[in-house]
N, C-alpha and C positions, 0 to 999 in steps of 0.2 A: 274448449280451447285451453290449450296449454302455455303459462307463460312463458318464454324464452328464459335459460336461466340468466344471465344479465338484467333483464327484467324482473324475477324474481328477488336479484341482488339488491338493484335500485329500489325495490319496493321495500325491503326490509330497511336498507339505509332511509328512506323517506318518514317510515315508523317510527326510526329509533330517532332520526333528527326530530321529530314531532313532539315525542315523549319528553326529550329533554326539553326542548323549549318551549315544552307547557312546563315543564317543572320547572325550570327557571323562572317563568313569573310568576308563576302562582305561587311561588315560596316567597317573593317580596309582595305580595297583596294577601291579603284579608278578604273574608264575607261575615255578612250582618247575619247572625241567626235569631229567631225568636222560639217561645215555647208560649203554645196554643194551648187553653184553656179550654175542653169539650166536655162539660159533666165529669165523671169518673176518669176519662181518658186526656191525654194530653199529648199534642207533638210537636216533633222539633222540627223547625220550618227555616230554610234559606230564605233570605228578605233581599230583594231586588231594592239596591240605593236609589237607581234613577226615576222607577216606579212606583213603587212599595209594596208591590206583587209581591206574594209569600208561596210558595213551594213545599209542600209537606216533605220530611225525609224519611221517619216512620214514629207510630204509634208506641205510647205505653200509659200501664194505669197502676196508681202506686197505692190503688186502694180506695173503698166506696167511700164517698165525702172527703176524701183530701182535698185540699184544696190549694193549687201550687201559686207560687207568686216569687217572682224574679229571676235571673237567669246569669250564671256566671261563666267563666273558660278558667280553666286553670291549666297551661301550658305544661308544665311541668308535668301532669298528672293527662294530659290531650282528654280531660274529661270535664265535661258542663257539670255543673251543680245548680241546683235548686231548693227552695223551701216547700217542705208541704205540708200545709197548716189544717191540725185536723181539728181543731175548735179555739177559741178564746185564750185557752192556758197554754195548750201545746200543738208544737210541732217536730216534723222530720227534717234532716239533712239530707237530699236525696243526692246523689253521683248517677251521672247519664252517662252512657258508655257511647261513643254516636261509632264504634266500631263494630261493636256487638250487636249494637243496637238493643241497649238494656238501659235501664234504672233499678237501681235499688238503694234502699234507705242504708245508712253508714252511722255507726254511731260517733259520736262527736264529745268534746269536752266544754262546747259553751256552757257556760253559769247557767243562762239562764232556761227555761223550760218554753216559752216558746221566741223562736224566731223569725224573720222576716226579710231582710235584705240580706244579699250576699255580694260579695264582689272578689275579686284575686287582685293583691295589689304585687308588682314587683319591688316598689320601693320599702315595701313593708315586708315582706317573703312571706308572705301567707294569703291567706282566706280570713276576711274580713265579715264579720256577719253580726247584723244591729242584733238584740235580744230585749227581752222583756221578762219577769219572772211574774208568771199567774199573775196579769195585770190587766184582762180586758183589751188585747189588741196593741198593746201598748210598747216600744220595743227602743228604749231612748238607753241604753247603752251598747259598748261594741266590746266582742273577743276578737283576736287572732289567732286562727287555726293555722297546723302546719298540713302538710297534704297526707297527713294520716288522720288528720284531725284533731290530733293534741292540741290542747290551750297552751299555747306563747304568752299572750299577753292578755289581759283585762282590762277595760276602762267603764265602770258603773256611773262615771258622775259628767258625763257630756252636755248638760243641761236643755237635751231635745227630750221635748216629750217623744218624741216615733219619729222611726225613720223608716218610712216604710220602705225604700231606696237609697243602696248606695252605688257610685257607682263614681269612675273616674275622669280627669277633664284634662285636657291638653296639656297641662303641669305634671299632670301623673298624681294631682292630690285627690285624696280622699275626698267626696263629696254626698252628701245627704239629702235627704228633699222627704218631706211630707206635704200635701199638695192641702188637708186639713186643719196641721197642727206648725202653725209660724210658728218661728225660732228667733227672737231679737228681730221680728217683724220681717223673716223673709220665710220663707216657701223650700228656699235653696239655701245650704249651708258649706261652706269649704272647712272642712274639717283640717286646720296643720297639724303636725305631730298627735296622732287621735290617740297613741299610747304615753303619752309625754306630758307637757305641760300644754295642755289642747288651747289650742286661737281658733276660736270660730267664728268665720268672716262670713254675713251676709253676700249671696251672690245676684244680682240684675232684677227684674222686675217680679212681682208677685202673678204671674199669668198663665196659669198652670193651673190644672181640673182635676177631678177627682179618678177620673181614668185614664190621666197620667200616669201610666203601672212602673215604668223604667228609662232611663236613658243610655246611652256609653259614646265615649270619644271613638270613632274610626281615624286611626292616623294617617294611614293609606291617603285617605280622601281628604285629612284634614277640617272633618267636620264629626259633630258634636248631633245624635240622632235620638227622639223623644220617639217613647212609644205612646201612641194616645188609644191605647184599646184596642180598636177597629182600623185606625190607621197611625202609618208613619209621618214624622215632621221633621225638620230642622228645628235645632236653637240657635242665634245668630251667636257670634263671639263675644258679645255684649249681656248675652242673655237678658235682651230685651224686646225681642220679638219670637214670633214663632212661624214657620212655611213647611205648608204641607205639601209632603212628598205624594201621597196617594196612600188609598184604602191596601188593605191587606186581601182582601179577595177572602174572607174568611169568617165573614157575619151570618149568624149571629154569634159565633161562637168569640172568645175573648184572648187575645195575647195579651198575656201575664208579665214579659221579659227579655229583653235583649240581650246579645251577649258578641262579641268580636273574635272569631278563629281564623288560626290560618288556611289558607290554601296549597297543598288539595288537601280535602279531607276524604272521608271514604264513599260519599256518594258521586264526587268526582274522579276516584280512581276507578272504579265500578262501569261507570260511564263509558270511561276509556279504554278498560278493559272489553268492553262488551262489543261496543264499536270494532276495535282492534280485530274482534271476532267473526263480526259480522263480516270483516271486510277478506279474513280469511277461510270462511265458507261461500262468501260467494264467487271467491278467486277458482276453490276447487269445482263448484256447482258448475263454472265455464266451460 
C-alpha cells in the first residue's frame, strides 16, 4: 500500500513536529552518566534517576592495570574525562569522546604525577583535578586546567590529606570528600576560592563509606546524587542523611564516577534516527 501524498505530507510534518520537540526538552534537561569499572575495560553508562538502572552506551580500555576513578563533563569540550591510575605514584588524564565513542590519554600540566578527582567547574573556567606528587595514593592539592590542559592555576597547600572526589553542589562550589581521610573532622569539605585565599568549611554529617567513589549536583531535578559502588543514593540538602535510589544492575563489576550532560547526546540521536528509519522502511515495505 501506497500512502496518499497528503498522507505522506502529514507524516513528514508529524516527524519534523516530533524532532523538534524532543529537542526542545531534552536541550533544558540533563542525564546522570556513570563510568563502569570491568578489569582492563570500562564503560560509559546512562544512570536512570528514578531507578538507578544503568544502561551501558559502549566499551573502551585505556590499558592493562589502569585503573580509572572519577568521571567529569566538560561542556565546552562535549567530552567526559577521567583518571586512570596506573600505580601509587602515577596516573593518566584520559578524555572520552561519547561521539566517537573513544578515549584516549591527553597530556596535561598538573604539578603533580599522580592524580585523582576531577571535576569542570564553570565558575572557575576550567578542569579541576586533586593531585598528589609520588606520595602513596595521596592527592591533597588542586590544579586548574584549561580545556587543552594547560595549568591556570596551582594550589599545593589546601590542608587535605586526599581528595579522592571532587565534585560540585547546588552553590556551584567546589567540593571535596575523602570518605577515609577527615579534614577538620568532616569526610565533606566545601572548598571557597580553592585558588585564593582557601575557607574550607566542613560540610553535614560524617556517613559515608569507603565505596563512596563520586557524587554531583543534578540541577534539572534539584538534587545532589552519591554513587555508592554498586548502587545509586541521594544526599539530603543537609547532608545528613542518605536514600537509596537502587542498584546499578552491574555487579559485580564497579562504577568509579558520575558525571551530569546534556540532552541529546549521541546515543539518543542515534535512537532517533534509527526509529525515524525503521518507520520509513516499513512505510515502503506496505
Amino acid at each position: 500500500m501506497t500512502l496518499p501524498r497528503y498522507g505522506m505530507m502529514n507524516f513528514r510534518i508529524l516527524a519534523l513536529t516530533l524532532g523538534c520537540s524532543l529537542a526542545g526538552v531534552s536541550q533544558a534537561s540533563t542525564l546522570l552518566y556513570g563510568l563502569e569499572r570491568d578489569g582492563s575495560f570500562n564503560r560509559l553508562m546512562t544512570i536512570n534517576t528514578s531507578t538507578g538502572a544503568a544502561t551501558p552506551l559502549f566499551s573502551f580500555s585505556v590499558g592493562t592495570g589502569v585503573r580509572t576513578i572519577s568521571l567529569a563533563y566538560n561542556p565546552n569540550t562535549s567530552k567526559f574525562l577521567t583518571v586512570g591510575a596506573i600505580d601509587q605514584f602515577s596516573s593518566q588524564l584520559i578524555e572520552i569522546d561519547p561521539v566517537a565513542q573513544t578515549a584516549s590519554v591527553v597530556t596535561h600540566q598538573a604539578p603533580g604525577s599522580f592524580l585523582e578527582g576531577v571535576e569542570y567547574s564553570p565558575s572557575l573556567g576550567g578542569i579541576v583535578v586533586s593531585y598528589g606528587i609520588s606520595n602513596n595514593f595521596t592527592s591533597g592539592r588542586l590544579a586548574l586546567l584549561n580545556n587543552s590542559y594547560q595549568l591556570l592555576q596551582n594550589q599545593p597547600t589546601t590542608g587535605m590529606t586526599d581528595m579522592d572526589m571532587l565534585f560540585l553542589d547546588s552553590t556551584g562550589a567546589l567540593n571535596a570528600m575523602d570518605t577515609n581521610n577527615l579534614s577538620g573532622g568532616f569526610q565533606r569539605n566545601r572548598l571557597n576560592t580553592p585558588f585564593g585565599v582557601l575557607n574550607r568549611v566542613g560540610v553535614g554529617a560524617n556517613m559515608y563509606a569507603a565505596n563512596d567513589l563520586d557524587a554531583v549536583w543534578k540541577a534539572d531535578e534539584g538534587k545532589m546524587f552519591l554513587n555508592r559502588g554498586s548502587s545509586l543514593s541521594l544526599i539530603n540538602p543537609a547532608s545528613t542523611s542518605l536514600t537509596s535510589v537502587g542498584s546499578y544492575g552491574t555487579s559485580p563489576n564497579l562504577m568509579v564516577g558520575l558525571a551530569v550532560a546534556p540532552v541529546p547526546e549521541p546515543a539518543t540521536l542515534a535512537a532517533l534516527g534509527l526509529g525515524v528509519a525503521t518507520l520509513l522502511r516499513r512505510r515502503k515495505s506496505a
